[in-house]
C-alpha positions as CSV (number, residue, x, y, z in Angstrom):
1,X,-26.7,51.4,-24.4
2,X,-29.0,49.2,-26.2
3,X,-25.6,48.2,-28.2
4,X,-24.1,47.2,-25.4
5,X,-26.9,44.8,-24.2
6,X,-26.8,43.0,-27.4
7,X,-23.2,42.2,-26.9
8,X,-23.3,41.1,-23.6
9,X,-26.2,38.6,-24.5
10,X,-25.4,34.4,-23.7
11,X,-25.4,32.5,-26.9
12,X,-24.6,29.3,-25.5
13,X,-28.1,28.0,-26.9
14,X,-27.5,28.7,-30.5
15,X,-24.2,27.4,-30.4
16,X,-25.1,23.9,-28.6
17,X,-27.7,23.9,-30.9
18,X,-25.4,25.0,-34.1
19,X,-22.8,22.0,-32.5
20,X,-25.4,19.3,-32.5
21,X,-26.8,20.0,-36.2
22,X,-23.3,20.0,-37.4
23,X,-22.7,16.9,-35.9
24,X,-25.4,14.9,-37.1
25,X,-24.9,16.3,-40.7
26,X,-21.1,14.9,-40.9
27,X,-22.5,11.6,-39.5
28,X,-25.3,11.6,-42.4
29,X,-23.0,12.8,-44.9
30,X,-20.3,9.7,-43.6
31,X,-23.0,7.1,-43.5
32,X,-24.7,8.0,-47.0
33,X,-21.0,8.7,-48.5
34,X,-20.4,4.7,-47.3
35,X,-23.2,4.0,-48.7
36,X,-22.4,5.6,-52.4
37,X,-25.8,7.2,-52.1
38,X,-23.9,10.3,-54.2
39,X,-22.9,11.0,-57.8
40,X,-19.5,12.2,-58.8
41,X,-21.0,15.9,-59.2
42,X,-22.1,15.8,-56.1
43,X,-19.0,14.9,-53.9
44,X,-17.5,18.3,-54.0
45,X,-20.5,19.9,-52.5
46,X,-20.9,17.7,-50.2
47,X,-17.8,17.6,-49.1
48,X,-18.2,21.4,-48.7
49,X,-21.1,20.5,-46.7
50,X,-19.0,18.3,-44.5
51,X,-16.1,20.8,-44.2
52,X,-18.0,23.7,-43.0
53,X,-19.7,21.2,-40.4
54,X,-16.3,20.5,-39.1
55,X,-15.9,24.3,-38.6
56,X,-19.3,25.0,-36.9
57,X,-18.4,22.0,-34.6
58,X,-14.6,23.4,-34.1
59,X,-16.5,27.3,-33.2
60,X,-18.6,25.7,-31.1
61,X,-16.6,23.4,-28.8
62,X,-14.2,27.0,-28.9
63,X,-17.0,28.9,-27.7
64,X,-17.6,26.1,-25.2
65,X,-14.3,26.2,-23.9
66,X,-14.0,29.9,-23.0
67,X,-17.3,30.1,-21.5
68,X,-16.2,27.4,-19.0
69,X,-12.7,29.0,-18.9
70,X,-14.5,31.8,-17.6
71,X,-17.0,30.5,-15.0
């Protein structure tokens, strides 16, 4: 039973939240990138960085989506 409240719980905070953070990091990331605030050995991690912003960002907007799909 206690199961079954956990999965019913709204996580629309965490993922605005999650959405916003993402967000500003791929405009930090861009802006220092311009910038050439990073070495060579560096790109590739932040461009990890960058990429798994994109797919928090991509979840989120998902999640939003559904939950207005379903209102």
């Amino acid at each position: 039973m206690a199961k079954e409240k956990v999965q019913e719980q709204d996580h629309s905070e965490i993922y605005d939240l999650s959405n916003r953070v993402a967000r500003s990091t791929v405009a930090v990331v861009d802006a220092l990138t311009q910038r050439g605030a990073f070495k060579g050995e560096e790109l590739s991690t932040i461009g990890q960085l960058r990429d798994q912003s994109l797919q928090i960002i991509q979840l989120a907007e998902t999640y939003q989506q559904e939950a207005a799909a379903e209102s």
